[in-house]
C-alpha angles and dihedrals in degrees: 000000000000118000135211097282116220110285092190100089088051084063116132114238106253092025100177123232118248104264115213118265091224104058114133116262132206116234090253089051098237102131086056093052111042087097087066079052100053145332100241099065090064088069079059108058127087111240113220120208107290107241119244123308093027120151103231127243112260118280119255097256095076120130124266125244096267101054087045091057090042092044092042111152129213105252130273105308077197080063103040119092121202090263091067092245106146111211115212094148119098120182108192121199099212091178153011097212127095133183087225137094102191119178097238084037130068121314122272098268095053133252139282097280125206107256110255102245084069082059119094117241134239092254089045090053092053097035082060095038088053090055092045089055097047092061101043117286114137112171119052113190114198123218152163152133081309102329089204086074088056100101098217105039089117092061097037091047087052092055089043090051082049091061080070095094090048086055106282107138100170132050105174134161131200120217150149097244099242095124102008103103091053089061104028106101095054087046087057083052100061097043112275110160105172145049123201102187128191115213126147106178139038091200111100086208098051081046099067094031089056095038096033079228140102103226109114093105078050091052094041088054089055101056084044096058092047084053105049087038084057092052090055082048111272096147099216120154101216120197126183113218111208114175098202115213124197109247095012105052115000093104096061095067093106105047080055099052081048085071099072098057104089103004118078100235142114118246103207110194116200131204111232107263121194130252140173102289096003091109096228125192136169082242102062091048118100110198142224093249094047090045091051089048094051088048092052090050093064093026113031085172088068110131142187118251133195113275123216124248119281087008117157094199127076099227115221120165132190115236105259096016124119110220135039142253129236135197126199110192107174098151103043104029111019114209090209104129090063107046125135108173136104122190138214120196116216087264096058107251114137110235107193093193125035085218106054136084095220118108138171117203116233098178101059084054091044097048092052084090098064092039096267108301125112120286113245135177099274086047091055103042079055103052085047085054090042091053096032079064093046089051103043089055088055125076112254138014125274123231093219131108121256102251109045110147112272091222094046104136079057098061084036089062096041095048090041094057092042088053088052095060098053115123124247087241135352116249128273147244110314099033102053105065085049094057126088117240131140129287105270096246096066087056113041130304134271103177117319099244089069117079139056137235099291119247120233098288104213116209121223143211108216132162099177100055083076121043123199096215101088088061141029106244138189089200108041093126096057087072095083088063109036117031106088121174142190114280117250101184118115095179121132099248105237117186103178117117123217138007098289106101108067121180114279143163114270097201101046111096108226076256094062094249129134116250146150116274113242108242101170097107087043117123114246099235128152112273126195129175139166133204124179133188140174143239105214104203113204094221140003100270104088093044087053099052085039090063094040092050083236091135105123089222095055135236101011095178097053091038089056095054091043081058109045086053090055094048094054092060091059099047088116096063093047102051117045104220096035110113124224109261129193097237110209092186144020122176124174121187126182126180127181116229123189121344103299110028137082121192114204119198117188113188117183127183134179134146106245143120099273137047125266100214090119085045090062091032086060095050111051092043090058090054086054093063106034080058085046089054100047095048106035095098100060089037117027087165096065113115129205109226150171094032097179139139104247105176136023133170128176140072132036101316088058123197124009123170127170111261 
């Protein structure tokens, strides 16, 4: 059994002490945010009592500088990967929910959420926050969903700025700015000292089409506050994540790259990476070289700058300007050999590569310790009391943090052999968007518009996705009972036992006649399906007026989806044997890609006792036509093609999707 080795000698020199988060602030904010500006001015300032829950500050036996430099420790074996990549980085999910509908996104009205008692709570996030640190981790992202909805970030961020004196350096969020500007003083307070934010679009107007919210001048407050707040001394680093897509965003570049030019900030741009439901193809990516060409042809002085270690971005910047310019390229040049980051999902499984399907989880093995049930505030005052006792009859003090999990070697050996078994890079083009993973939002966000409604994620137990081999364990037998995993099966479930059932025709009557299936004694369950189609254009004309909004006969593209929900509702009057359904949801979603082709996606949802496949069906071949019928008289050759089903859920023969 391997225990949580001493973090003390990987302090940084001029670590800063936690400040208190209430302390009293000026209305410009200066007194919070002197410790951004040095480190001096923290030995200054008075520390009020922590509020509950608090990590305290380290004992005063901790080593000096100098011992800790003499005494100085290789980094976390638990961290480290066969291909000698140490990873220091965490990125949390705290939440599923986001104050956003965006349109690649979830449906207006949200999306199915975990219950919570699946979440992990505020005392489990720093508990594992608390074993990541001690062994070398020294920057925590958090994450969602859209972290600022979660009700209690203020307090969980306080006790994660209090892990800085164990060896934590960083304490950043990512978020699309809805709510930020609302929390972000007290953020500041408690340490935050950088800002991801997702934003696709500079148009006020995009903005609310693409979210189905009003929120840009929101938005726009928020990155104003971070950057008057930078200019009293606040110290964030603030980037701007734009995923470019080729026909929605790629013309506002530009306008991007503008910002930079008086406001000190970094523009990250991302390649379009693909995720369970966003609908990924190689046509809709924009890539890193054809973003760099349109940039130099506005700005021929752009140059490459060094980038920093473990950085994901590829850093440019334009002579004059202020800020600075990022590329993410993913998909054409993977930045594997240098990552540094771990991730944990808001239902606590450890995912070691964004772009994998394997996951451990680390809450099943934490909550061992409190029998198995969620680990709540009162749990977790009692298991630091029950530590603070344990220590006080030892000699000596320990230089580890109250609240470190009590079955720590157990999740050391769980995320160590996980680490072990990360790849030495994730796959390419062509065998990604054929992988399952989960939809983006239940990992981190990139940028909200990208991801759709998330399917039903199935965990797994599973003892042969980790294998002990790679290192020696304690706890090797508890797998068979705590790693869990996303499902990859794409199978149609079938229950039924022995060869009696053979494939038949529902709606043909014994006699051979058409008739109407009986669904009385049918369960009521929640049934989802998606079918998608194309218009195939014969030259470029029709796409081009359609992005223009030239077409005579107005918005085809709004007019389309109005139809194909329309056409949904009445399913029943235009085929014979369907039976009215009470819909609870349409969606219809048509993108253009390339210069001659429109996807349509219809997704239709309800909880009743039959499936919904002909309603999407409907709809998306209606779309199809009423496309067909604005645009026929600038392009009689265009064709509909590929009607299909490509994903159902629901009823006794459970999840079906189209290989």
């Amino acid at each position: 059994m391997r225990s949580a080795r001493r973090v003390a000698a990987r302090l940084p020199l001029g670590t800063v002490a936690s400040p208190s988060a209430s302390a009293p602030r000026s209305s410009a904010g200066i007194l919070a945010f002197r410790r951004h500006v040095a480190s001096t001015s923290a030995a200054a300032e008075q520390t009020e009592p922590q509020p509950a829950h608090t990590i305290p500050p380290p004992p005063s036996g901790v080593l000096s500088r100098r011992d800790r430099i003499r005494d100085a420790k290789p980094f976390s074996d638990f961290l480290t990967d066969t291909f000698h990549r140490e990873h220091d980085y965490l990125r949390i999910s705290i939440t599923e929910k986001c104050n956003l509908r965006c349109l690649y996104c979830m449906p207006e009205e949200g999306v199915p959420l975990s219950p919570d008692r699946n979440l992990l709570t505020t005392p489990e996030i720093v508990m594992l926050s608390s074993v990541f640190v001690s062994q070398g981790v020294s920057k925590i992202r958090l994450t969602g969903g859209e972290p600022t909805v979660r009700r209690d970030i203020l307090p969980l961020m306080h006790q994660l700025g209090a892990l800085r004196p164990y060896g934590l350096r960083e304490l950043c969020i990512t978020t699309n700015g809805i709510s930020l500007h609302r929390k972000l003083d007290g953020m500041i307070e408690s340490g935050l000292t950088g800002v991801n934010l997702s934003l696709d679009t500079l148009d006020p107007w995009q903005f609310q089409i693409m979210t189905r919210r009003k929120g840009f001048d929101a938005v726009q407050k928020s990155i104003d506050r971070i950057l008057e707040l930078n200019s009293l001394g606040a110290g964030v680093k603030l980037k701007i994540n734009c995923v470019v897509m080729r026909g929605l965003n790629d013309r506002e570049i530009i306008p991007f790259v503008e910002l930079t030019r008086e406001k000190d900030l970094e523009v990250r741009f991302i390649e379009y990476m693909p995720f369970d439901g966003n609908k990924w193809n190689k046509g809709k990516m924009f890539s890193y070289n054809e973003m760099l060409d349109v940039i130099r042809e506005k700005y021929p002085d752009l140059h490459k700058v060094r980038d920093e270690k473990n950085d994901t971005s590829k850093t440019w910047k334009v002579p004059g300007f202020a800020g600075r310019l990022g590329f993410i390229t993913s998909m054409t040049h993977n930045f594997c050999g240098t990552c540094n980051r771990l991730r944990i999902t808001s239902d606590g499984n450890l995912k070691v590569c964004l772009f994998g399907n394997a996951e451990v989880s680390l809450r099943d093995i934490l909550r061992k310790s409190n029998s198995g049930e969620p680990i709540d505030e009162e749990a977790f005052e009692a298991m630091k009391q029950i530590e603070m006792n344990r220590r006080q009859g030892l000699a000596g003090t320990s230089d580890l943090p109250l609240g470190v999990a009590p079955n720590e070697a157990e999740l050391l050996d769980v995320i160590g052999m996980a680490v072990k078994r990360k790849k030495a890079k994730h796959a390419g083009i062509g065998e990604l968007e054929h992988m399952k993973n989960r939809p983006m939002i239940l990992i981190d966000p990139v940028p909200s518009t990208l991801v759709n409604m998330p399917p039903r994620i199935r965990h797994l137990v599973s003892r042969d996705m980790i294998s002990s081999s790679t290192v020696p364990t304690a706890t090797s037998s508890f797998f068979g009972q705590q790693l869990r995993r996303l499902s990859t099966s794409r199978g149609l479930r079938n229950d039924k036992k022995g060869n009696d059932n053979k494939a038949r025709l529902t709606h043909v009557s014994e006699a051979g006649s058409a008739h109407m299936v009986n669904i009385s004694e049918k369960q009521i369950t929640s049934r989802v399906a998606t079918a998608a189609c194309a218009v195939q254009f014969s030259d470029d004309t029709a796409v081009k007026l359609i992005r223009e909004n030239q077409m005579k006969k107005g918005d085809v593209l709004g007019v389309a989806r109005v139809a194909g929900i329309m056409a949904a509702k009445r399913t029943p009057d235009l085929i014979p044997l369907c039976h009215p359904i009470a819909i609870s949801r349409v969606s219809v979603d048509l993108d253009v890609t390339g210069s001659r082709r429109i996807e349509i996606r219809a997704t239709v949802s309800c909880d009743g006792k039959t499936g919904v496949e002909m309603e999407a069906l409907t709809a998306a071949s209606s779309a199809a036509l009423t496309v067909y019928d604005m645009c026929k008289a600038v392009d009689k050759g265009m064709t509909i093609e590929g009607l299909r089903v490509v994903l159902k859920d629901g009823g006794k023969s459970g999840r079906w999707e189209m290989p």
